[in-house]
C-alpha positions as CSV (number, residue, x, y, z in Angstrom):
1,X,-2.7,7.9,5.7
2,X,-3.4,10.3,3.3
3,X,-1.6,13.6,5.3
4,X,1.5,11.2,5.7
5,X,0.9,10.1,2.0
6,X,1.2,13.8,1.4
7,X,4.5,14.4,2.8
8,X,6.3,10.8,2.0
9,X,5.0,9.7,-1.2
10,X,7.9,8.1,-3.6
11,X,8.4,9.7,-6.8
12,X,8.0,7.3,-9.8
13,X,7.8,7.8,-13.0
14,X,4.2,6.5,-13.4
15,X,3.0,8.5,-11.1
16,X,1.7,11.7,-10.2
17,X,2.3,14.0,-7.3
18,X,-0.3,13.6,-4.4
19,X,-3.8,15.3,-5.1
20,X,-2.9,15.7,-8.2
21,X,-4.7,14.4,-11.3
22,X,-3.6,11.3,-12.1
23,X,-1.0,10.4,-14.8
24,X,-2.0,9.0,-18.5
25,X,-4.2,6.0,-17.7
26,X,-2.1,3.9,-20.2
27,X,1.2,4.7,-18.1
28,X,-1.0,3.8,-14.7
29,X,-2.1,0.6,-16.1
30,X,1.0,-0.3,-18.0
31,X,3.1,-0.4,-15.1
32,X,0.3,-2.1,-12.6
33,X,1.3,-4.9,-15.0
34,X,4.7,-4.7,-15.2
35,X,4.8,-4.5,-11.0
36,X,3.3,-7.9,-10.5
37,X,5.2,-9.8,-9.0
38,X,8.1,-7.7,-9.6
39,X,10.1,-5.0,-7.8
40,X,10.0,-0.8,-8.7
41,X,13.9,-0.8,-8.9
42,X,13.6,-3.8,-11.6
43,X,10.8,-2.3,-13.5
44,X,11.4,1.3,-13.5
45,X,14.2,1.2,-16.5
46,X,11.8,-1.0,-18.8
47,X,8.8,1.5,-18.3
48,X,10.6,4.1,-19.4
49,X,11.9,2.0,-22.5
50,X,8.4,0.6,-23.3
51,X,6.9,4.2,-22.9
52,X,10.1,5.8,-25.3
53,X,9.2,2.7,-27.5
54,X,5.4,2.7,-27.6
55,X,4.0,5.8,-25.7
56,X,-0.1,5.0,-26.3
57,X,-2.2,2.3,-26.7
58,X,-2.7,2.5,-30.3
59,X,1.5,2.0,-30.8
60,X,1.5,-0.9,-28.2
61,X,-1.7,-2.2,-30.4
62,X,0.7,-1.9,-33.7
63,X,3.5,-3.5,-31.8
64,X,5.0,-7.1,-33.4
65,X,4.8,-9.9,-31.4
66,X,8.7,-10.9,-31.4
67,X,9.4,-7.6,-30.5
68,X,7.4,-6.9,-27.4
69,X,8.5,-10.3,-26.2
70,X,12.2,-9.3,-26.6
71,X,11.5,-6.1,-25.3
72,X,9.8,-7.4,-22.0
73,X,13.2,-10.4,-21.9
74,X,13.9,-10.4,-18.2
75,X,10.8,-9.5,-16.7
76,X,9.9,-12.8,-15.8
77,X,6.0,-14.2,-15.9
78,X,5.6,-13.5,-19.8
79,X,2.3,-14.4,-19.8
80,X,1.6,-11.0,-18.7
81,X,3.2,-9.5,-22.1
82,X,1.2,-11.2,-23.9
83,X,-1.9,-10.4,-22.0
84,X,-0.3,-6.4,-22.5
85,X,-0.6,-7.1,-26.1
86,X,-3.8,-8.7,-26.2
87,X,-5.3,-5.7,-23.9
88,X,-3.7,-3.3,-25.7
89,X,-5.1,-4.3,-29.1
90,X,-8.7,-4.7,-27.6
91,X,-8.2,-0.9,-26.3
92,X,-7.1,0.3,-29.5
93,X,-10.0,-1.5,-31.9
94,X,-12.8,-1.5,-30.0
95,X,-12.8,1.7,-27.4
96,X,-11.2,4.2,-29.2
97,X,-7.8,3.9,-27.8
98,X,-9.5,4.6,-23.8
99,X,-9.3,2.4,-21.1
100,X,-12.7,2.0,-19.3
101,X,-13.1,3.9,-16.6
102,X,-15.2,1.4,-13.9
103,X,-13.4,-1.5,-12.1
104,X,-16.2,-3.9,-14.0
105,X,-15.1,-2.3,-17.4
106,X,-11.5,-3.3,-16.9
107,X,-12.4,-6.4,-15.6
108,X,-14.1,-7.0,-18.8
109,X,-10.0,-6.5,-20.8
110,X,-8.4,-9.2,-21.8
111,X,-5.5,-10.1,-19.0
112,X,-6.6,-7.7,-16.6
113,X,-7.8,-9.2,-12.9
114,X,-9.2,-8.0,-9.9
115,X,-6.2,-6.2,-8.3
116,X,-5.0,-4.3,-12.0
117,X,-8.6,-3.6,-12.4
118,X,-9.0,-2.4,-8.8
119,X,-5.5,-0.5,-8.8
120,X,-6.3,1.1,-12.6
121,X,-9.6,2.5,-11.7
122,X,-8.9,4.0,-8.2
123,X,-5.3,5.5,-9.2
124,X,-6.0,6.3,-12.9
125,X,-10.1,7.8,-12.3
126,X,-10.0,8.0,-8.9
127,X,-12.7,5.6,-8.4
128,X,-13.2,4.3,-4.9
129,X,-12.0,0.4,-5.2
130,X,-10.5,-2.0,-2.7
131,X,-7.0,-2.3,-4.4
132,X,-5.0,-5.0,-2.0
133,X,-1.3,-5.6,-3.5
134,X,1.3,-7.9,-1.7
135,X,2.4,-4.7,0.5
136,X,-1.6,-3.8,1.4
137,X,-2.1,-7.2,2.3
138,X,0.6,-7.0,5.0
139,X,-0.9,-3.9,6.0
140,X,-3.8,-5.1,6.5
141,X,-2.9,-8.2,8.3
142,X,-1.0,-6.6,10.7
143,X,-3.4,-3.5,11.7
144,X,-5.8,-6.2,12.3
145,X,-3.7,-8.7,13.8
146,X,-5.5,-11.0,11.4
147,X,-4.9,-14.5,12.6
148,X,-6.2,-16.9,9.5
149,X,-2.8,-18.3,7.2
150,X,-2.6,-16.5,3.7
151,X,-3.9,-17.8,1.0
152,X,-6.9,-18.5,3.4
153,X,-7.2,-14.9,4.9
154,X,-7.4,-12.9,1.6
155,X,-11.1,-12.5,2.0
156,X,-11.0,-11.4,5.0
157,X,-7.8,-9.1,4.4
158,X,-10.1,-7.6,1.2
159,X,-13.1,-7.1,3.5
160,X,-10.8,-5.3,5.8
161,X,-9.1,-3.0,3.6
162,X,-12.6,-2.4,2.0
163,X,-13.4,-1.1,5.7
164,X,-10.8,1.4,5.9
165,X,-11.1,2.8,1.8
166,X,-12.1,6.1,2.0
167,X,-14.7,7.8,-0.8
168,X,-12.4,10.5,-1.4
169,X,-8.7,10.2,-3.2
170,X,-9.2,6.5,-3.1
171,X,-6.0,6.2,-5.8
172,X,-3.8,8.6,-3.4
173,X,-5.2,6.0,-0.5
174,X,-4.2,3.1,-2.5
175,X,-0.8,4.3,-3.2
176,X,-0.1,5.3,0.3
177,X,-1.0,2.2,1.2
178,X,1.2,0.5,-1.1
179,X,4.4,3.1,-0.1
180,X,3.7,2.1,3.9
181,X,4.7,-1.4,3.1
182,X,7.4,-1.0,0.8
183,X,8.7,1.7,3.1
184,X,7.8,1.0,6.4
185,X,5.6,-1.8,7.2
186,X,8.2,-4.2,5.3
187,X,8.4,-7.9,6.0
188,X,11.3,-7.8,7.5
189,X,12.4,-5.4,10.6
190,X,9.3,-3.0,10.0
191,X,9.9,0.2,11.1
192,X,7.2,0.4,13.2
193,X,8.2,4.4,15.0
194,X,7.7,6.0,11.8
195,X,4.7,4.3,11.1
196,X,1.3,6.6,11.0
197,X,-0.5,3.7,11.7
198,X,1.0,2.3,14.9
199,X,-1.3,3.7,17.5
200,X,-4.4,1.5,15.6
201,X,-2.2,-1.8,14.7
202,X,-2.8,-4.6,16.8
203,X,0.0,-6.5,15.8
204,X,2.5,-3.7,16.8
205,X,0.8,-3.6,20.1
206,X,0.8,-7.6,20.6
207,X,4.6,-6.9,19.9
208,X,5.5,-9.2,17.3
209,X,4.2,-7.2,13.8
210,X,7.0,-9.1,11.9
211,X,5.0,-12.3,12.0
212,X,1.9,-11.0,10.3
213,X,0.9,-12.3,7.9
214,X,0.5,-15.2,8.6
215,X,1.6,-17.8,6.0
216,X,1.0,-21.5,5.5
217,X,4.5,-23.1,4.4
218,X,4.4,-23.7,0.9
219,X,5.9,-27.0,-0.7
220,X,9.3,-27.4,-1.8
221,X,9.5,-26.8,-5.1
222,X,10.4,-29.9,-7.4
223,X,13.5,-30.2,-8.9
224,X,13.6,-30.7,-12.9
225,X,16.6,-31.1,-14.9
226,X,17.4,-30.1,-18.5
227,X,19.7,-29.7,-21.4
228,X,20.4,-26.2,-23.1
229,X,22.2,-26.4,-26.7
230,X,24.9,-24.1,-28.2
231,X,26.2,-25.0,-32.1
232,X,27.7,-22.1,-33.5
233,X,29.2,-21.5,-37.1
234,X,30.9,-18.7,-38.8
235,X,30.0,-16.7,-35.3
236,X,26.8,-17.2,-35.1
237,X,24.5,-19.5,-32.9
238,X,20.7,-21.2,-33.4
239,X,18.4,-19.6,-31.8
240,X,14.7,-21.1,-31.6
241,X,11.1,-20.0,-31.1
242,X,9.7,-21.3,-28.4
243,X,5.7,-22.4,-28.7
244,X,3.0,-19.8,-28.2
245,X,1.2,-22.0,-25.7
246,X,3.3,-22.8,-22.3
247,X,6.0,-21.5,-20.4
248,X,7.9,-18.9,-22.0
249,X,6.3,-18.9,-24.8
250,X,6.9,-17.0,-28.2
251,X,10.1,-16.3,-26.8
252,X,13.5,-16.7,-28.8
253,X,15.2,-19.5,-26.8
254,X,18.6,-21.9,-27.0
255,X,17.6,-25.0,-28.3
256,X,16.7,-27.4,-25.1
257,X,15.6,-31.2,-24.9
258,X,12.7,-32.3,-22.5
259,X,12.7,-30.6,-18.2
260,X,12.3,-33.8,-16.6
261,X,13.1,-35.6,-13.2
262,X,16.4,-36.8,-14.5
263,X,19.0,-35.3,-16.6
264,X,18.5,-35.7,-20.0
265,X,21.8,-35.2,-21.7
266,X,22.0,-35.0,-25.3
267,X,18.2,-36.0,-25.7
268,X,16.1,-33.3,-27.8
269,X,19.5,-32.1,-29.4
270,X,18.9,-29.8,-32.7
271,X,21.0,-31.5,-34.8
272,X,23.4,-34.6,-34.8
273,X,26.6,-32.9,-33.9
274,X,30.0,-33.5,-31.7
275,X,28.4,-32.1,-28.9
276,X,30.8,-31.8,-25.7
277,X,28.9,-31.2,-22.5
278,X,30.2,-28.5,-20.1
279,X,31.3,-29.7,-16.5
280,X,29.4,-26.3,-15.4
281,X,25.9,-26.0,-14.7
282,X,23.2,-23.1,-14.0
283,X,20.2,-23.3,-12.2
284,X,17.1,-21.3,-12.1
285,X,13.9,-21.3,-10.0
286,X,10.2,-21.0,-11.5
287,X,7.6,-20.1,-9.6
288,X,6.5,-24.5,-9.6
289,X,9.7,-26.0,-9.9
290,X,13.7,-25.2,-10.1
291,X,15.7,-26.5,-13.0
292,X,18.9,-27.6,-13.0
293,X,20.5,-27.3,-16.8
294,X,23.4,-28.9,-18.3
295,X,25.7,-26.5,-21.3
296,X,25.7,-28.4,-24.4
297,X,28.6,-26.9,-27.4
298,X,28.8,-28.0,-30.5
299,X,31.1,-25.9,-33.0
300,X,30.5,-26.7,-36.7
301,X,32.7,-25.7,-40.0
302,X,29.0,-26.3,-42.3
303,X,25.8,-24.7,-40.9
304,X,23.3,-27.5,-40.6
305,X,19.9,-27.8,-42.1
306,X,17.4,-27.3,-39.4
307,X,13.6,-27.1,-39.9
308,X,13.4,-23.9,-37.7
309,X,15.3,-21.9,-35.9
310,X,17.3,-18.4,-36.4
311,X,21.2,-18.2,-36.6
312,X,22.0,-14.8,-34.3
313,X,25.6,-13.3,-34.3
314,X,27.1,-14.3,-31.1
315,X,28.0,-10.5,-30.8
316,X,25.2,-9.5,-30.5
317,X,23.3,-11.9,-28.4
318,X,22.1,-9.7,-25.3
319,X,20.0,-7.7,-28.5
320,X,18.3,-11.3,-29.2
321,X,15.8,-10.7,-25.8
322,X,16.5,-14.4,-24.1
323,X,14.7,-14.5,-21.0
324,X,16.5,-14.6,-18.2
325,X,17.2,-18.4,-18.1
326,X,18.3,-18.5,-21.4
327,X,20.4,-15.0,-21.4
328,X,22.1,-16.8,-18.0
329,X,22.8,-19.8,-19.8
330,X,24.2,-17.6,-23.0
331,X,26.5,-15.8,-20.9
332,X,28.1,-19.2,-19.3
333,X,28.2,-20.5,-23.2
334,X,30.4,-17.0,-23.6
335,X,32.8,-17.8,-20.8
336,X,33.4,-21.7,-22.0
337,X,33.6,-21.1,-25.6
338,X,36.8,-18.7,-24.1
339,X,38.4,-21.3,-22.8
340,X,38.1,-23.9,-25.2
């Protein structure tokens, strides 16, 4: 692994060159948390904005609230920004501005789990740890031929991949890991030739690799529905903060009634207003449910008294960091108030 690791390894711009000393441990462990659950192409233009923005832990520390959380807008999962912040600020006041450098110590940060901590101390101090993403996990599964449905089987995968973690350039070993299944051993059509590993993978040589790992079918999703609010005057719109505790939360947000079973219409509206209710709709998927949401306008000639809220020119909306939900919903409120 590590001799094709050596020759194949992606460039990305958190990373150093194979057998190289690793990069800045703040840049290894900011974007372990930026690539959970989300893709290199997505995350690779907001790492180099966070690191232009804030290029240590002590500015990250200093950072405000509002703007971190604008700044990490279409993400997705905020509750890893404001774990980032949280970490950041426990680095910065009480170790100096240095992450620790043992799995346990990292364990010990605020927001960081087992794979971040894992991940951090084999790539950043080239500690030997068992670092098992999504892409090492079908790996794993399929070397072994590992039989047992995920979620049930991620012991066993761990064990496994703890089997095969050598002592020496365990980060280079993780990453090359990680590279074979984004590159090769992907979930769909791996390309199983190229593969280094194909002469010891006992799901290439059972013939079917593409159905490793085995998964146990999840449940369809629920379906909620909801009720997004736009009332705009003298060209600029309410915006709202949404509560620290739940989902999305601290964010800058539309105003929105209750998610619930049933449309809600006008219920939860900001303000008594001539609303008109759009005939389009958007919908969006969350990792527990899918929401269906209904475009409420409202255009006013005097700006209403509201008890909180921010009015945002509508000019400038992209700069107000909705998530994505909200920034979808902003831009269907952009084509309709055009054609009314």
């Amino acid at each position: 692994m590590l001799e094709w690791y050596d020759k194949h390894a992606r460039v990305l711009p958190w990373r150093a060159p194979p057998g190289t000393p690793a990069m800045d441990p703040y840049r290894v462990w900011l974007s372990e948390v930026m690539l959970q659950q989300t893709q290199v192409a997505t995350v690779k233009p907001y790492f180099e904005k966070f690191t232009t923005r804030w290029p240590d832990f002590a500015s990250l520390a200093a950072a405000d609230d509002a703007d971190l959380m604008a700044a990490w807008a279409g993400l997705g999962y905020y509750a890893r920004a404001r774990n980032l912040l949280a970490c950041a600020r426990t680095v910065a006041g009480e170790h100096d501005g240095q992450l620790p450098r043992t799995e346990a110590g990292l364990r010990a940060l605020p927001g960081v789990g087992g794979y971040t901590a894992a991940a951090v101390a084999a790539i950043a101090f080239d500690e030997r740890a068992v670092v098992v993403d999504a892409n090492v996990e079908r790996v794993v599964s399929r070397l072994f031929a590992v039989e047992t449905p995920l979620p049930a089987a991620k012991p066993r995968i761990h064990a496994l991949a703890d089997g095969i973690t050598p002592d020496a350039r365990p980060g280079d070993f993780a990453q090359a890991m990680m590279d074979l299944g984004a590159t090769i051993c992907t979930a769909r059509a791996p390309r199983c030739m190229l593969c280094p590993l194909r002469g010891d993978c006992a799901a290439h040589s059972g013939g079917m690799p593409e159905t490793y790992p085995r998964k146990t079918p999840k449940p369809e999703r629920p379906q909620r529905h909801g009720t997004f609010f736009w009332i705009e005057q003298g060209g600029e719109v309410l915006l709202v903060r949404r509560p620290e505790k739940g989902l999305l939360g601290g964010m800058r947000a539309l105003p929105t009634g209750p998610w619930q079973a049933e449309p809600p219409k006008l219920a939860g509206a900001p303000v008594a207003a001539e609303w008109h209710i759009s005939d389009t709709h958007i919908s969006h998927g969350f990792t527990h449910f899918r929401l269906d949401v209904a475009l409420a306008m409202a255009d006013v000639a005097v700006r209403p008294e509201v008890d909180q809220g921010e009015w945002w020119p509508v000019a400038e909306i992209e700069a107000a960091g909705l998530p994505t939900v909200f920034a979808k919903a902003a831009r269907a409120f952009g084509r309709e108030r055009c054609c009314i």
